[in-house]
C-alpha positions in Angstrom: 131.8 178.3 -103.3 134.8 179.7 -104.1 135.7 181.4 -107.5 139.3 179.9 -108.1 142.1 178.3 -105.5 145.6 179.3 -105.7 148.5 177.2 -104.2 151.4 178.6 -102.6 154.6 176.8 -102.6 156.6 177.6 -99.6 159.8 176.1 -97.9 157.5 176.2 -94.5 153.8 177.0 -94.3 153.8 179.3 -91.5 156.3 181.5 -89.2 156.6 185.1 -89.1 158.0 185.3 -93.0 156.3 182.6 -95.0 153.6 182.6 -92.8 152.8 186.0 -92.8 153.0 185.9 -96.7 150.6 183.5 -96.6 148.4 185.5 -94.4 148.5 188.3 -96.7 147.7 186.0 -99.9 144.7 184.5 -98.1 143.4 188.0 -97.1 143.0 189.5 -100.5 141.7 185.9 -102.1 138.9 186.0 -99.6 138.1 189.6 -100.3 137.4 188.1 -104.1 136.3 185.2 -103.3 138.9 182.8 -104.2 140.9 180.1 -101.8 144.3 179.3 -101.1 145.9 176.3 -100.4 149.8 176.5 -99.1 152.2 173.4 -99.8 155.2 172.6 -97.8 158.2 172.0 -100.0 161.2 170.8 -97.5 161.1 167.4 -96.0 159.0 167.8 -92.3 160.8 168.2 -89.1 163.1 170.7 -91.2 165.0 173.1 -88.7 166.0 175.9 -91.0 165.6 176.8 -94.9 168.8 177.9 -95.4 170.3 174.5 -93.6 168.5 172.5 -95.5 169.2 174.0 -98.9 166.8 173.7 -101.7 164.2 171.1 -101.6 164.0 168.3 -104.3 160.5 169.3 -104.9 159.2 168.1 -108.2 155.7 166.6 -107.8 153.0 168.4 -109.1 150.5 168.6 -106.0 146.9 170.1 -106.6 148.2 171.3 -110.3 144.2 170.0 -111.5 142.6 171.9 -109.2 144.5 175.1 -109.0 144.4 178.1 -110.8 147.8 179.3 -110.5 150.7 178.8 -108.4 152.7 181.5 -105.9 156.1 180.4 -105.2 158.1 182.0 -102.3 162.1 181.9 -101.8 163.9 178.9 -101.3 161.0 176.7 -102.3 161.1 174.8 -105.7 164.0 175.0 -108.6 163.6 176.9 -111.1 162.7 173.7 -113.2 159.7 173.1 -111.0 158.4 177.0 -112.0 159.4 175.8 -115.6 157.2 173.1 -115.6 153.9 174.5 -114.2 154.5 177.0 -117.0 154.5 174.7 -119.4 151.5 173.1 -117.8 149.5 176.3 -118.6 149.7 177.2 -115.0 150.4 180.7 -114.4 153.3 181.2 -112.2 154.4 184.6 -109.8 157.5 184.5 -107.8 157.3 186.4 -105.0 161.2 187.5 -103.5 162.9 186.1 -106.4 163.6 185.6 -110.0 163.7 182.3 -112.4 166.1 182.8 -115.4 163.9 181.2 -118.5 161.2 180.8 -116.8 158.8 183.1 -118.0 157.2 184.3 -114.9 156.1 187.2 -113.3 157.7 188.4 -109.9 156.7 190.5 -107.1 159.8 192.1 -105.3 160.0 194.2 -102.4 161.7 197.3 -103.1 164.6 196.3 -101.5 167.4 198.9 -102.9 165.2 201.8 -102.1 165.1 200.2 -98.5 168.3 199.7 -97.8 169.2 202.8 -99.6 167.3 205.2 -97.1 168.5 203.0 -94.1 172.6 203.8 -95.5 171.3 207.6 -95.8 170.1 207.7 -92.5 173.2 206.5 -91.0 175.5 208.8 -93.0 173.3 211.8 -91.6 174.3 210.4 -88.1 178.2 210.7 -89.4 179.1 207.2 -90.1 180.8 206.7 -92.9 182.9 203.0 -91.9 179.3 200.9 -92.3 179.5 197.1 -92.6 177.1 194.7 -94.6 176.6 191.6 -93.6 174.1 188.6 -95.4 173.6 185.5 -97.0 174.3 186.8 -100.5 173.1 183.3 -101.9 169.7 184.5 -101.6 167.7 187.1 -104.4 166.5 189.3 -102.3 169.8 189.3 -100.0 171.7 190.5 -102.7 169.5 193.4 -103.5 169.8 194.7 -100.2 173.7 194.4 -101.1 173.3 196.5 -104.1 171.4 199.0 -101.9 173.5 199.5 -99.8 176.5 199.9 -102.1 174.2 202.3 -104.1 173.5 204.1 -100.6 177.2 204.5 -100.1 178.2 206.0 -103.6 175.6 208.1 -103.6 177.1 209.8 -100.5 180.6 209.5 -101.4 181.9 206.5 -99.6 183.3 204.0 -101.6 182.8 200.4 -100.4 184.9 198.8 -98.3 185.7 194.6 -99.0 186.9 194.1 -95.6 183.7 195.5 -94.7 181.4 192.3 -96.2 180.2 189.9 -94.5 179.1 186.9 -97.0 176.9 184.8 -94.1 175.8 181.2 -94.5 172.1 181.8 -92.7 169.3 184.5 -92.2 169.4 183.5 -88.7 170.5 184.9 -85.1 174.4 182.7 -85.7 174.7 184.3 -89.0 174.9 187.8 -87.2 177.4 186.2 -84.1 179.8 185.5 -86.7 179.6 189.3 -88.1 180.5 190.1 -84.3 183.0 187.8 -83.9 184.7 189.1 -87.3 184.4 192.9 -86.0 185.9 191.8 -82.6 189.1 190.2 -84.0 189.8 192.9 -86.6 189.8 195.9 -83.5 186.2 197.5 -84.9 186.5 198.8 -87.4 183.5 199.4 -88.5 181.0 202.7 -86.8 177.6 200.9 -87.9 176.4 198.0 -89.8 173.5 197.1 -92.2 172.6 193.4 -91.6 170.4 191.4 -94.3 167.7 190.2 -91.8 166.7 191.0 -88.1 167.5 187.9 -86.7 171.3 188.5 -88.1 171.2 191.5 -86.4 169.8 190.2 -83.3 172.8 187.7 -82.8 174.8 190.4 -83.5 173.7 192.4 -81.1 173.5 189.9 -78.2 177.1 188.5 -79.0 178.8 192.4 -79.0 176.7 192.8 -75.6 177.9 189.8 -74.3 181.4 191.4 -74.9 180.8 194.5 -73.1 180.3 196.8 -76.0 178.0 199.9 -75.8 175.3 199.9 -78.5 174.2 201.5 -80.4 177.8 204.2 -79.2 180.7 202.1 -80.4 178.2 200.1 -83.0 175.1 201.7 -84.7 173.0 198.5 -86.4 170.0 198.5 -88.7 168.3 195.2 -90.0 165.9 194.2 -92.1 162.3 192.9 -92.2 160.5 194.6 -88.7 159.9 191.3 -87.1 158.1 191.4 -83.9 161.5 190.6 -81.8 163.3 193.8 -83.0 160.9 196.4 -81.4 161.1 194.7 -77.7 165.1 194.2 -77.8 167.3 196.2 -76.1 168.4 198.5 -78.0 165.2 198.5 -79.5 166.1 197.4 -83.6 166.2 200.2 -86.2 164.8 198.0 -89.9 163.9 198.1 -92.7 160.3 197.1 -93.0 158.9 195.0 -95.9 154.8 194.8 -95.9 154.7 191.3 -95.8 150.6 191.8 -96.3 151.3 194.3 -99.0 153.5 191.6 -100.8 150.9 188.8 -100.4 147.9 191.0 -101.9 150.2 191.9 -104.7 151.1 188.2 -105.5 147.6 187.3 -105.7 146.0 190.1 -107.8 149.4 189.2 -109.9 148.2 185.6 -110.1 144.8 186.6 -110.3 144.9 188.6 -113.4 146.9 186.0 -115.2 144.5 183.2 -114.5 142.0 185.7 -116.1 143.9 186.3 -119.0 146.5 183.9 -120.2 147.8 186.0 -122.5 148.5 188.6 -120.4 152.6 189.6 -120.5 154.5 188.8 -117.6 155.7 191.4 -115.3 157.1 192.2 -111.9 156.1 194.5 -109.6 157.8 196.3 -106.8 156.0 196.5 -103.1 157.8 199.9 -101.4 160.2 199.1 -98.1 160.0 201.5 -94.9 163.2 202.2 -93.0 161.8 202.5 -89.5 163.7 204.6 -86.6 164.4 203.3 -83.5 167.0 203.0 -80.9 169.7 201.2 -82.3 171.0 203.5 -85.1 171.5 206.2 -82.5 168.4 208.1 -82.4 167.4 209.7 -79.6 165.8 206.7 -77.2 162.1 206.7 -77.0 159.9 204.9 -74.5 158.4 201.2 -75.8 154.7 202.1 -76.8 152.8 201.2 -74.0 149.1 201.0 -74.2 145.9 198.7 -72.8 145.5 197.5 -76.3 149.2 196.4 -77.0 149.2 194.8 -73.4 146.4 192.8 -74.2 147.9 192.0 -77.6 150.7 190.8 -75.8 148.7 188.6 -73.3 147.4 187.6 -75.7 150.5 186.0 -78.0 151.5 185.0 -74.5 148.1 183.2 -74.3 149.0 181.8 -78.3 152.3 180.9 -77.1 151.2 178.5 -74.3 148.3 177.2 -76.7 150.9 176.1 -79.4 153.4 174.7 -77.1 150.2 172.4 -75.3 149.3 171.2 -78.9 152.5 170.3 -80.0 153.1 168.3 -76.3 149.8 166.4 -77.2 150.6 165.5 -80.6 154.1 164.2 -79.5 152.3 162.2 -76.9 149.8 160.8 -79.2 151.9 159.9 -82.2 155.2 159.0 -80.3 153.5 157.1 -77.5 151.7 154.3 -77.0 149.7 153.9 -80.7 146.3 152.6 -79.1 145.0 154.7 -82.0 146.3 153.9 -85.5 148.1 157.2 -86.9 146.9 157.1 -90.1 143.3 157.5 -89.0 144.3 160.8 -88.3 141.9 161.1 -84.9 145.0 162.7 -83.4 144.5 166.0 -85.2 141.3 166.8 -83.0 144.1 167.4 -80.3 145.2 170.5 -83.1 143.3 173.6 -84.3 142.4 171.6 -87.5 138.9 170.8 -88.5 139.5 168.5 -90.9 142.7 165.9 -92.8 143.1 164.0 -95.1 146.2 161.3 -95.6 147.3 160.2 -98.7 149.5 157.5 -98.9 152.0 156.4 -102.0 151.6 152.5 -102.7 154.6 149.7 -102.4 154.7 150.0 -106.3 154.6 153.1 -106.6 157.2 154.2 -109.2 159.6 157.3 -108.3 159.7 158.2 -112.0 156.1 158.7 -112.7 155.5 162.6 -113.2 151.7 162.1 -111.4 152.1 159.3 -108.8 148.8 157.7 -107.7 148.1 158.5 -103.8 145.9 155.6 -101.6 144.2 157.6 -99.3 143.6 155.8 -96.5 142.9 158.4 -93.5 140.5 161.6 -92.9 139.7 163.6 -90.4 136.2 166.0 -89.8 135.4 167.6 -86.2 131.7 167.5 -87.2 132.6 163.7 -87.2 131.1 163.2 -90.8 131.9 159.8 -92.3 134.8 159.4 -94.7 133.9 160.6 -98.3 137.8 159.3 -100.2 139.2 156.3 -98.1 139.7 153.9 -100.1 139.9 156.3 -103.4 143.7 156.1 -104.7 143.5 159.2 -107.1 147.1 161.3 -108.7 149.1 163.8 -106.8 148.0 166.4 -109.3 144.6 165.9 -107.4 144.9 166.0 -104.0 143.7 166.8 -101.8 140.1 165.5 -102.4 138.0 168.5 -103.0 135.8 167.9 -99.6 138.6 169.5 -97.7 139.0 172.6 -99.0 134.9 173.1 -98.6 135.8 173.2 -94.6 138.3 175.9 -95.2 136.9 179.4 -93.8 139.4 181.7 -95.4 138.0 185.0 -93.9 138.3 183.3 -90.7 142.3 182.5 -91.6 141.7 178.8 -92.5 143.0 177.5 -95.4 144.5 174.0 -96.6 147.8 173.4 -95.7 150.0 170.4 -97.6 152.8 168.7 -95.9 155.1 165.9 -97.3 155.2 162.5 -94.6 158.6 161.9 -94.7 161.4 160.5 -92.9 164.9 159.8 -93.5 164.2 156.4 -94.0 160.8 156.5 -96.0 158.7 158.8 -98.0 155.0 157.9 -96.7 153.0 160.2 -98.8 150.9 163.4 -98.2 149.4 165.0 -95.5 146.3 167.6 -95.9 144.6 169.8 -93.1 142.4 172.4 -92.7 143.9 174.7 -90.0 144.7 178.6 -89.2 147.9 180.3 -90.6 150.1 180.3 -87.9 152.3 184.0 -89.4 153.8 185.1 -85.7 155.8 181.7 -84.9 159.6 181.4 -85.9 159.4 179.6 -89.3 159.4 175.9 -89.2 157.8 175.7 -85.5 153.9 175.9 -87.1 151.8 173.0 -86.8 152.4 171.1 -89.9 155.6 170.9 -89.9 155.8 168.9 -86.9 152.3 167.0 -87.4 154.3 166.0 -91.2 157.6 164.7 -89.4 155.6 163.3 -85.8 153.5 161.1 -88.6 156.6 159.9 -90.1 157.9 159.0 -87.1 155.0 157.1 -86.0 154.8 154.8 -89.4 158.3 154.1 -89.3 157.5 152.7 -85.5 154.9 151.2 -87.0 156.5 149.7 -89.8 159.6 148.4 -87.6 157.3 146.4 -85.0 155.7 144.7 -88.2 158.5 143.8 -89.9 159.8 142.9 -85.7 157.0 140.9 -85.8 157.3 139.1 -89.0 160.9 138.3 -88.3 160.1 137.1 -85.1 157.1 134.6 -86.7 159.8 133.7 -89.6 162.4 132.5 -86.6 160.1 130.6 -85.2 158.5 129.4 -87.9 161.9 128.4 -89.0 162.8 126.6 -85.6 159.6 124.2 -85.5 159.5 123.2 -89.4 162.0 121.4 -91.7 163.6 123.9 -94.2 162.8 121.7 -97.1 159.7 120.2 -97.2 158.1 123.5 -95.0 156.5 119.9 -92.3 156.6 119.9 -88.8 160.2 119.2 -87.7 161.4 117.2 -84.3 160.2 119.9 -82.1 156.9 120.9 -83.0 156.4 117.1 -84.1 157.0 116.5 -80.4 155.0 119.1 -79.1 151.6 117.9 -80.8 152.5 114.5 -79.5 152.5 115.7 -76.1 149.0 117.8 -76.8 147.7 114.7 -77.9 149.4 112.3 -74.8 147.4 115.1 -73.1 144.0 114.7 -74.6 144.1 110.9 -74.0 144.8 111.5 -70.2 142.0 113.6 -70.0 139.5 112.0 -71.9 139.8 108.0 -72.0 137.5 107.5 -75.2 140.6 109.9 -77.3 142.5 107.9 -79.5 145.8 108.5 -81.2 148.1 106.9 -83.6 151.6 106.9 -84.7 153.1 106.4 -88.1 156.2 106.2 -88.6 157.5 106.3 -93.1 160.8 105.2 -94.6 161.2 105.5 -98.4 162.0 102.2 -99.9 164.9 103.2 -102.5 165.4 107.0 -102.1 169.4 106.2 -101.5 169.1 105.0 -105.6 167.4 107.7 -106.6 170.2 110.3 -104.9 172.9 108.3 -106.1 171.5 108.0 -109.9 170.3 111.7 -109.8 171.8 113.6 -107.4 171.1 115.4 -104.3 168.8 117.8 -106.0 166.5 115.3 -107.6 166.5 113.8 -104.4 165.3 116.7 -102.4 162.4 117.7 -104.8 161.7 113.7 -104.4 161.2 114.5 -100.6 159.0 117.6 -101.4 156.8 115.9 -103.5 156.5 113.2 -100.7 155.7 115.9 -98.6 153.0 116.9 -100.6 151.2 113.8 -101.4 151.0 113.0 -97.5 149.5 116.3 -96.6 146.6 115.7 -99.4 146.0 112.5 -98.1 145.3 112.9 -94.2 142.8 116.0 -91.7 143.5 119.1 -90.5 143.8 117.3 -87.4 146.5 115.3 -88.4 150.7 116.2 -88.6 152.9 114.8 -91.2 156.1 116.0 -90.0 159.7 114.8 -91.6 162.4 113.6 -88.8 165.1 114.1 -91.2 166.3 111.9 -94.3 163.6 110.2 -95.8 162.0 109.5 -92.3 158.4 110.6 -92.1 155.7 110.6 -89.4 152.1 111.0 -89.6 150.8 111.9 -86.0 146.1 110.4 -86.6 145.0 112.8 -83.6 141.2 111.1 -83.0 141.3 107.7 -84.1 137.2 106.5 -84.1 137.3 102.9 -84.9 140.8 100.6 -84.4 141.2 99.6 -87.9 141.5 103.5 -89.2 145.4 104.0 -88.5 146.0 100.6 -90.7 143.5 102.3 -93.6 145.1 105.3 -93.7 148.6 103.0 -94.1 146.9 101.1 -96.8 146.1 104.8 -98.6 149.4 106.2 -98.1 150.9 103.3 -99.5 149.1 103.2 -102.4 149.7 106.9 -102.7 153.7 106.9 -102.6 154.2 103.7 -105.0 152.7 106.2 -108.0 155.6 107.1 -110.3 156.6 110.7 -109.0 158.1 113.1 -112.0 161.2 114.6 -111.0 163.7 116.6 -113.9 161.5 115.3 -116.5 162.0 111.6 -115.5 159.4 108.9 -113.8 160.5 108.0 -110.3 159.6 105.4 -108.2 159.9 104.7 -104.6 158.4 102.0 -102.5 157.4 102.7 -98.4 158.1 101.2 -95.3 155.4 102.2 -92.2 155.5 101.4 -88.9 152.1 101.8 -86.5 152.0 102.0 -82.9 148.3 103.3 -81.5 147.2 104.2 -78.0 144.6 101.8 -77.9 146.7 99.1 -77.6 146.9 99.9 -73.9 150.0 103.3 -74.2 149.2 106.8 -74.6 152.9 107.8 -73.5 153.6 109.6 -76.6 157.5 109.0 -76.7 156.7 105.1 -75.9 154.1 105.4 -79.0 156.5 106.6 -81.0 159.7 103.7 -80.0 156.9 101.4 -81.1 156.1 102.5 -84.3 160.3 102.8 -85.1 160.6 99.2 -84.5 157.5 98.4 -86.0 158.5 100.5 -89.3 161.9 98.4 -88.9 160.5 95.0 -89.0 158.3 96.2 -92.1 161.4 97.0 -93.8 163.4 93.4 -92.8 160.6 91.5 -94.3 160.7 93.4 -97.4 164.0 92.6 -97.4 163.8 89.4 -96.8 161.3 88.8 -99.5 
């Protein structure tokens, strides 16, 4: 058993920032025993964090069974870190600060970083440097500071043609600091980008446009991913210890679950400028050895893995559906070795600080028989404690929470037990598409029911009056047919025919209106459906024309009994708007074993039949 579990709220669960966080989190809570459980905050099938903006994340997931919450850039406001404060919960930021919010931080040194990187490029004679970054984001604007601090401290005073303010960490962010530097004649002798993937695009769009790097452009980013080291040039960065940042914000966490009263403080994790081509240096060889070549096989080998999985779960959960989704058997295509699906139900109210989850799908390799389906239990507890027993942190498994969610529904919450995926771009791991390839498949699902439902209500519509909710015309005719049928086939089956005219309904609509009228029909409708089988149809022609269809007539007096009964029936007072009502009938009977099963024929007869009723009464 574990000693505590600490949650980690995250834009994304995995990729080769957040993941690798989460990777160095798990690594020093399984060294003391304790778990960790990682939440996506932004809606599944995300493509970017800094597209998407912040997520409206407000629920509090897990908060019961947690012992203190990690929150990493971009993933909650700074209400949510307010909240889980107030809670009790303690709360570290990791990358960021919360103004108000009473929580402890752990930075990476990003100044000092930055700092050394400006120092190393003014020792190479560069004094025209460019910044370029997406200044919205904390740690972003550190490096800013940095490198303005780099530059004063050498001299150079900091040029404002020379910013860049980018809208994205990623490889387009650094295109547009190319593009910029092209049109204004370079001006610029090296640049200091806020991330490597900016500096990545940057360096592929200036190659594009026949510039020599790193001669007419010297370029250092920041955060040593793995991409850098194999580009050409090969990247000069700044390196944060993503592992180092992790261990630190969970002996941060740790120690304040152990001692509430502890005060809150930040800590700083030291950055590494590291050397390589593209600032100029002398060029050295890529590091070539057996053990990096089968390191790289084997990411090769991870690569092909990861693209197979997600082609199965698109296949399973986008194709045919023989399997329902929610059962979740489709994650034993996936690394996981266990789920859980939690569900929020139709009444579920958006306002409710702990909404109530129905879970209604798990998952175990070992094939172990559902523990919680059926169990509808708050947000603030789930997942169901089960899972996380299946979670073999020093093996790199942990829970991982994803919302199911689509642009046209939220569905509810998805739990697995899986590996950190820390070397894929972020947003490409496995529960961020499992989240949004669920969603998908319940919206499918929920559009071919309601299809379906539709589709029953037309039909249902065409073959029964709108009124009284009887058999109209068409299906009337159809069940006379089936039984015209039966009689063919077997010459002992007997039918009969009834055809109903209220006696004085045209009174009762001109005394009391349409609407009185029309509940009088109803009730009509009513009474004759009591009276008479499951075998038998009361359907209403139209007016106040009824016909009772006896399917299996036994003896040949029975069709003029159950006219008798009817009779007796209908001549009741009926109470309509508070007022007694009374109607007399007219019925007309034709029966096939008078010699004439034709159904249509049956039916002629029992009209005139019905008729000459009605003349006598008349007469009388």
């Amino acid at each position: 058993m574990t000693d505590r579990t600490f949650a980690i709220l995250s834009p994304f669960v995995g990729g080769d920032y957040y993941g690798a966080i989460v990777a160095g989190v798990n690594a020093a809570a399984t060294v003391r025993g304790d778990a960790v459980m990682a939440l996506q905050t932004l809606d599944p099938g995300s493509y970017s964090a800094d597209i998407s903006g912040l997520p409206d994340f407000r629920r509090p997931v897990s908060w019961s069974r947690v012992a203190g919450l990690i929150l990493l850039p971009g993933a909650v406001h700074g209400d949510y870190a307010r909240a889980a404060r107030r809670a009790g919960k303690p709360v570290v930021l990791v990358g960021h600060e919360v103004v108000g919010g009473d929580c402890s931080s752990v930075l990476v040194d990003n100044r000092a970083g930055v700092r050394e990187a400006v120092a190393h490029l003014v020792a190479h004679g560069h004094r025209q440097i460019a910044f370029g970054g997406n200044l919205t984001h904390f740690d972003l604007r550190e490096r800013h500071e940095g490198y303005r601090e780099g530059l004063f401290a050498h001299g150079i005073t900091p040029r404002p043609d020379l910013l860049f303010d980018l809208a994205d960490n990623h490889e387009s962010g650094g295109e547009v600091v190319a593009d910029a530097l092209i049109r204004a004649g370079m001006p610029a002798t090296a640049v200091v980008l806020g991330t490597d993937r900016n500096a990545i695009g940057l360096i592929r769009r200036l190659g594009a446009a026949g510039f020599e790097l790193p001669r007419e452009l010297a370029v250092v980013g920041f955060d040593d991913i793995a991409d850098g080291m194999y580009h050409h040039p090969s990247l000069s960065t700044v390196r944060q210890p993503l592992d180092q940042v992790g261990a630190a914000a969970h002996a941060l966490v740790r120690a304040l679950a152990e001692d509430p009263g502890m005060a809150q403080r930040t800590q700083h994790v030291p950055a590494l400028f590291m050397q390589r081509d593209s600032c100029g240096c002398p060029g050295g060889a890529l590091p070539v050895s057996e053990a990096q070549t089968r390191a790289l096989f084997s990411d090769v080998q991870y690569l092909q893995t990861t693209l197979n999985i997600q082609y199965e779960l698109s296949i399973e959960l986008l194709g045919s559906h023989e399997r329902e989704p929610r059962a979740l058997a489709w994650l034993g295509s996936t690394p996981a070795v266990g789920g859980c699906l939690g569900l929020w139900p139709p009444d579920a109210d958006p306002a409710d600080p702990d909404p109530v989850l129905d879970i209604v799908g798990e998952f175990r390799t070992g094939g172990e028989p559902p523990e919680a389906i059926g169990m509808s239990v708050p947000v603030s507890e789930f997942p169901p404690p089960g899972l996380s027993e299946l979670a073999d942190g020093s093996a790199g498994d942990i829970v991982f929470v994803v919302p199911v969610k689509s642009a046209a529904r939220d569905w509810g919450v998805l739990a697995a037990v899986g590996r950190i995926q820390a070397s894929t771009p972020p947003g490409r791991e496995m529960m961020n598409h499992s989240g949004a390839l669920l969603a998908a498949a319940l919206d499918h699902d929920a559009m071919v029911q309601a299809l379906r439902e539709k589709e029953e209500g037309l039909r249902n519509a065409a073959l029964h009056d709108h009124l009284t909710g009887l058999p109209n015309r068409v299906l009337l005719a159809d069940r006379l047919r089936q039984a015209g049928l039966r009689a063919a086939r077997q010459p002992d089956h007997r039918f009969a025919v009834l055809l109903l005219d209220l006696d004085g309904f045209k009174a009762v609509n001109d005394s009391l209106g349409h609407a009185a009228g029309d509940q009088l029909l109803v009730e009509v409708a009513g009474r004759l459906t009591g009276l008479l089988r499951e075998s038998d149809t009361v359907a209403r022609l139209g007016g106040d024309e009824f016909v009772v269809l006896l399917d299996g007539v036994k003896v040949p007096e029975g069709p003029l009994r159950v006219c008798k009964t009817i009779q007796a029936a209908l001549v009741e007072p009926f109470l309509i708007d508070g007022r007694e009502v009374e109607v007399g009938v007219s019925i007309g009977i034709a029966s096939s074993s008078a010699g004439a099963s034709d159904p249509d024929h049956l039916l002629r007869e029992a009209d005139a039949a019905m008729y000459r009723v009605k003349s006598s009464v008349r007469r009388r």
